[in-house]
C-alpha positions as CSV (number, residue, x, y, z in Angstrom):
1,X,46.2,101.9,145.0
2,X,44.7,101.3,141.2
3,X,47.1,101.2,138.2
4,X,46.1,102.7,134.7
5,X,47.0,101.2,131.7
6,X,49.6,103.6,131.3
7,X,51.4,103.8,134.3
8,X,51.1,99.7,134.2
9,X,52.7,99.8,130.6
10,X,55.8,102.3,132.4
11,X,56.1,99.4,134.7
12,X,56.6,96.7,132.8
13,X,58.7,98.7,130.1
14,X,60.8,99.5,132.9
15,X,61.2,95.8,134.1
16,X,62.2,95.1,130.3
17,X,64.8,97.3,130.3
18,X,66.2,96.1,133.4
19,X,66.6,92.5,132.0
20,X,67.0,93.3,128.1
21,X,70.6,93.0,126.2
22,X,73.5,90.7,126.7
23,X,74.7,90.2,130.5
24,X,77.6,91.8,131.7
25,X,80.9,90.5,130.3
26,X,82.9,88.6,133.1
27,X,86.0,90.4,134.6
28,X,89.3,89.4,132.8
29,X,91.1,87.4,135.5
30,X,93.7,89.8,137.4
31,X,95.9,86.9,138.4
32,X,97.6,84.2,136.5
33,X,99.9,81.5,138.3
34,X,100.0,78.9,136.2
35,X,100.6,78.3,132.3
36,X,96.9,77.5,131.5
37,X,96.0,81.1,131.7
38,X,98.7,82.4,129.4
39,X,97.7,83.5,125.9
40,X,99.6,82.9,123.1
41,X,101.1,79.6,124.0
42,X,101.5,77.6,120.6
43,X,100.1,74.0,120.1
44,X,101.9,70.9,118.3
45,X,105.3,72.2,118.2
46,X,108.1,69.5,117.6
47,X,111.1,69.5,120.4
48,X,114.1,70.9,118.8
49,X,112.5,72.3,115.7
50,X,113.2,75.6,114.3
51,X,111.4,78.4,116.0
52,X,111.3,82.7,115.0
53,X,110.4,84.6,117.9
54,X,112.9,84.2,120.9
55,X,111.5,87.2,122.8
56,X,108.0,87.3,122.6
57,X,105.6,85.0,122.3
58,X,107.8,82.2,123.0
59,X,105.9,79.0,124.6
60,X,104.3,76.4,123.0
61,X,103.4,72.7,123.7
62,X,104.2,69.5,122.3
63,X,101.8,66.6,121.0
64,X,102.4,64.9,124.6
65,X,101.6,68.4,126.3
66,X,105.5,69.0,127.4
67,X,105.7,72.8,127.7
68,X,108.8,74.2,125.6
69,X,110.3,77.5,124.6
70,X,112.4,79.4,121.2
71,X,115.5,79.9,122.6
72,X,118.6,80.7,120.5
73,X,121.9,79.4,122.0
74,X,125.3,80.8,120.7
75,X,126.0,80.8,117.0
76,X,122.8,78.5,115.9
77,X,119.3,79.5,115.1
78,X,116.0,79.6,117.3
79,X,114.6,76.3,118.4
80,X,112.1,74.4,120.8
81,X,113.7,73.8,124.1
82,X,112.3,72.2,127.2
83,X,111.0,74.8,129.8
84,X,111.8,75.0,132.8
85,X,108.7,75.5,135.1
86,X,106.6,78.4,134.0
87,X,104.5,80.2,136.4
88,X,101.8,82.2,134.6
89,X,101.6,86.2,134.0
90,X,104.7,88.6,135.8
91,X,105.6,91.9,135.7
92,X,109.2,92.7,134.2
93,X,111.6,93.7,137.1
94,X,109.0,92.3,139.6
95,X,109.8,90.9,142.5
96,X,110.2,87.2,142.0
97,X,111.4,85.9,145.3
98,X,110.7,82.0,145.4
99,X,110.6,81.4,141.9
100,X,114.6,81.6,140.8
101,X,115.2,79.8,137.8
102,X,111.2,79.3,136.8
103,X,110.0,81.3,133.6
104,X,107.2,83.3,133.1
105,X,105.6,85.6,130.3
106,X,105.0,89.3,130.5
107,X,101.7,91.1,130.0
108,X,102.7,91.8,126.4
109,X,104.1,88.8,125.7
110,X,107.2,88.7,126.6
111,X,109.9,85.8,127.5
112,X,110.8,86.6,131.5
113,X,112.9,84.5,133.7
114,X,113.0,84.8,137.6
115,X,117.2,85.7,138.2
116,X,119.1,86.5,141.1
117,X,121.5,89.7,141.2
118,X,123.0,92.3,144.0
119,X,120.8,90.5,146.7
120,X,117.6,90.6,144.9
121,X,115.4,88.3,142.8
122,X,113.3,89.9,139.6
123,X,111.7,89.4,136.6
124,X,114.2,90.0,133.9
125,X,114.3,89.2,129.8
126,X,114.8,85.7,129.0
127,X,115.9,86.3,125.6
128,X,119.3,88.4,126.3
């Protein structure tokens, strides 16, 4: 078989669009099970200092790396609590069987906690 110029040219214009542009952008991870993979966690907060948001948005981590919370108990404002453990990325009113008591933070950012009620264990608000 003899090539031309031309159909040699089609060839390697071919192979150069194959390989040209930026590579495909990686898969956003469909499962998170641990804090490191939670956006929006703030850095350098102080333990017991004010805080705004108790509903979304509400981790951050102290200078030591101790992961905290805004939490508002009765008649004071928001502050930086200690959290209990937090266990990545969870559906609100999913199943959360084996996690009671842990936290966790919604897709959209909001404050869940793993609770027990009517013989079943779910995702609910943390902030209410």
């Amino acid at each position: 078989m003899r090539l031309t110029v031309a159909s040699m040219a089609a060839v390697l214009i071919g192979v150069g669009t194959l390989t040209a542009g930026p590579p495909p952008a990686a898969a956003e991870p469909t499962e998170c099970n641990d804090p490191f993979c939670v956006p929006g966690i703030t850095g350098g907060v102080v333990l017991g200092a004010p805080c705004g948001d108790t509903a979304y948005y509400v981790y951050g981590t102290t200078s030591w790396g101790r992961l905290v919370f805004c939490g508002s108990p009765r008649r004071y404002e928001p502050r930086y609590f200690r959290s209990p453990p937090m266990v990545g990325i969870k559906d609100e009113n999913g199943n959360c069987t084996g996690y009671e008591n842990d936290v966790a933070q919604a897709p959209d950012g909001l404050f869940l906690m793993c609770v027990s009620k009517d013989g079943r264990s779910f995702w609910e608000r943390g902030d209410l």
